[in-house]
C-alpha positions as CSV (number, residue, x, y, z in Angstrom):
1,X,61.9,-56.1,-47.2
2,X,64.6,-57.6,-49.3
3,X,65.1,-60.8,-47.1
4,X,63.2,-63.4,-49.1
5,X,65.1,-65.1,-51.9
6,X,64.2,-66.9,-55.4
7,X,66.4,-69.1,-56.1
8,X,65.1,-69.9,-59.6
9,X,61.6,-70.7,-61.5
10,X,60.9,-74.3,-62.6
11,X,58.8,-74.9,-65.8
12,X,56.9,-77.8,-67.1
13,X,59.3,-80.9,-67.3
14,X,61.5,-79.8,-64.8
15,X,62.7,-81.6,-61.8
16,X,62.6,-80.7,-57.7
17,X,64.3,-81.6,-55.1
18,X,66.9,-83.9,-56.2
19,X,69.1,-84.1,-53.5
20,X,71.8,-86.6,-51.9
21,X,70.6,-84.6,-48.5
22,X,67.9,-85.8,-45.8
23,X,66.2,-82.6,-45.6
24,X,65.4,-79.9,-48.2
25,X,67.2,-76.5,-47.7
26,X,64.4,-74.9,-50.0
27,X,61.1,-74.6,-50.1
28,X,58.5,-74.3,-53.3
29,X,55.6,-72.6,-53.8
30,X,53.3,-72.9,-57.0
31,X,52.8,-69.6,-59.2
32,X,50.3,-71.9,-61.4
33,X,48.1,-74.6,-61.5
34,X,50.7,-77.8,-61.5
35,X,50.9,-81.6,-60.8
36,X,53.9,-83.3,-59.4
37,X,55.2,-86.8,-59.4
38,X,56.8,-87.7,-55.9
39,X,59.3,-90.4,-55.3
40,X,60.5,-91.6,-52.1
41,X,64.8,-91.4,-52.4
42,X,65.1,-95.8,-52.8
43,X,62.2,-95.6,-55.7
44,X,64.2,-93.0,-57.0
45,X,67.1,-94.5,-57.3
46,X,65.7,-98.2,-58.4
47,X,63.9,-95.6,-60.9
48,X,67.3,-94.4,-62.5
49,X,68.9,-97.4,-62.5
50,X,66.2,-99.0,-64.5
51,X,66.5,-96.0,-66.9
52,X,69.6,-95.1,-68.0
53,X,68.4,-92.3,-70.4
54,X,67.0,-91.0,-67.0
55,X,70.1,-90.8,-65.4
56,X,71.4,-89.1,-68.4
57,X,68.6,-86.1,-68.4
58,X,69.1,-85.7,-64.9
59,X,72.7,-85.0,-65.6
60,X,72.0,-82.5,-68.3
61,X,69.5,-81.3,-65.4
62,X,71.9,-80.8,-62.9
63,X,75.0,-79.0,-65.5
64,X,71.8,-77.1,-66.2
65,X,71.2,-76.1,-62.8
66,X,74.9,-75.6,-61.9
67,X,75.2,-73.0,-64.8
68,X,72.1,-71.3,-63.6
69,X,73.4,-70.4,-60.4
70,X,76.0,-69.3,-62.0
71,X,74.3,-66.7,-64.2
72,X,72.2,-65.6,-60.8
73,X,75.2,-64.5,-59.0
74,X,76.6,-62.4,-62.2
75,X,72.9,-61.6,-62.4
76,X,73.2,-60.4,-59.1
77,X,77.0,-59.0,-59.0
78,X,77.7,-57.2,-62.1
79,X,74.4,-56.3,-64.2
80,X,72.7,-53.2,-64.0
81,X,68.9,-53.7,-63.3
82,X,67.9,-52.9,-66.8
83,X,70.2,-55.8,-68.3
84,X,68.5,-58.0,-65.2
85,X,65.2,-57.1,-66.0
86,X,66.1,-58.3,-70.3
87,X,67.9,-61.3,-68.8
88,X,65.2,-62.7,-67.0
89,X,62.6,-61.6,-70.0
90,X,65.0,-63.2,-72.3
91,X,65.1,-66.4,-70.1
92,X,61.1,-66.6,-70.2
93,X,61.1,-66.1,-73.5
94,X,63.2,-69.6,-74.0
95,X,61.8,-71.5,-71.7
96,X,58.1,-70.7,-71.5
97,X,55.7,-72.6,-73.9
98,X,53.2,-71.2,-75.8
99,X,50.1,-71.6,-77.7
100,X,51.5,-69.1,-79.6
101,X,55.3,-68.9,-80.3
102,X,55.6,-65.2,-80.0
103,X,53.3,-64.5,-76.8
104,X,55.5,-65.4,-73.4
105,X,53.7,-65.7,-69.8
106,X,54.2,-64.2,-67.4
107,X,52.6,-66.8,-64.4
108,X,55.0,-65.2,-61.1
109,X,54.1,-62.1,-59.8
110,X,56.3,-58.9,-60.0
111,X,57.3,-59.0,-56.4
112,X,58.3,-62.7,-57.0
113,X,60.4,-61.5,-60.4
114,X,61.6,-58.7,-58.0
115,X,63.0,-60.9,-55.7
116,X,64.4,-63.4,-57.6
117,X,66.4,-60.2,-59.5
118,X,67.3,-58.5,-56.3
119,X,65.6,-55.6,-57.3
120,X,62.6,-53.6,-55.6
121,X,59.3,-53.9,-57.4
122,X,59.2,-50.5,-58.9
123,X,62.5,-50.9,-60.4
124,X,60.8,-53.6,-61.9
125,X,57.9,-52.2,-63.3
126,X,59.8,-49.1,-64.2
127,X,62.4,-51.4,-66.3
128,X,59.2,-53.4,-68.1
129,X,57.6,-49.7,-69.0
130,X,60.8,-48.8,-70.8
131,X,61.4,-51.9,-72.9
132,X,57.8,-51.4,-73.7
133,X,57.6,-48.0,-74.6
134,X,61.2,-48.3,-76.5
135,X,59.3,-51.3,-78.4
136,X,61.1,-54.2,-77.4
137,X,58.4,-55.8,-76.1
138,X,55.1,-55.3,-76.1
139,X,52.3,-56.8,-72.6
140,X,49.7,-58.7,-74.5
141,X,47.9,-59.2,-71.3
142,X,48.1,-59.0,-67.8
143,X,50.3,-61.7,-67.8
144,X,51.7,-62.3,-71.2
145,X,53.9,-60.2,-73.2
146,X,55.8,-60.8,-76.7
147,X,59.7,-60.0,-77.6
148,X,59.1,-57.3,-80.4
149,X,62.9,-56.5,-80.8
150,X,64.8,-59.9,-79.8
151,X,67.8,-58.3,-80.9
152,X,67.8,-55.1,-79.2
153,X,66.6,-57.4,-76.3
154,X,70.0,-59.5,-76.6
155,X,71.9,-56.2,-76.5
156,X,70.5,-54.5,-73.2
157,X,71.2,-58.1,-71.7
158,X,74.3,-58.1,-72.2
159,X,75.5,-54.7,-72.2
């Protein structure tokens, strides 16, 4: 109904909940199989301090994270839903590994990708038909697909 909100999708390597708060404002729910490390806030901290290279990844992690939410709200603001859609395909296609380079998965459902876009489902799968039928990508599976046109991909991204 257009009320619940992704803030973003976290891949392997990636870090949650890093906060200077006492209580999350977020919540997180798994689209995959995954394993988590969990440290209370003093470990944490005795952790970084320990490693400095640590504190230097999670300060690349949080300009990371900073510069995402930025993208989400021109995401949101300014893009029509076919340059979302090749965004958030492009985005995948970066950050996803793979077995094989050229195949991306797919793991969240299209009602999460939906969501997270600010788009209704069908605009979704409508938006996924046409970059498959115009060949710029092509679904390898039910949950995989592969950047035919990377280029042409680039362009109705940022258009």
């Amino acid at each position: 109904d257009g009320r619940r909100q992704i803030a973003g999708f976290l891949f392997p390597g990636d870090f949650l909940g890093i906060t200077m708060e006492e209580e999350h404002a977020f919540s997180a729910e798994a689209v995959a199989p995954s394993g988590l490390c969990r440290l209370p806030r003093k470990q944490f901290d005795h952790f970084v301090t320990d490693l400095p290279e640590l504190e230097r990844r999670l300060y690349a992690v949080a300009a990371h994270e900073l510069a995402a939410a930025r993208q989400q709200l021109v995401l949101h603001g300014r893009k029509t839903a076919t340059e979302r859609v090749a965004s958030f395909l492009l985005m995948l296609a970066s950050r996803c590994p793979s077995e094989n380079d050229e195949e991306v998965e797919l793991p969240m459902s299209r009602t999460d990708i939906a969501d997270y876009l600010g788009l209704r489902i069908e605009t979704v799968s409508r938006e996924i038909s046409a970059l498959k039928v115009a060949r710029v990508i092509q679904l390898t599976g039910r949950q995989t697909f592969k950047v035919v046109n990377r280029v042409r991909l680039q362009q109705l991204a940022e258009a």
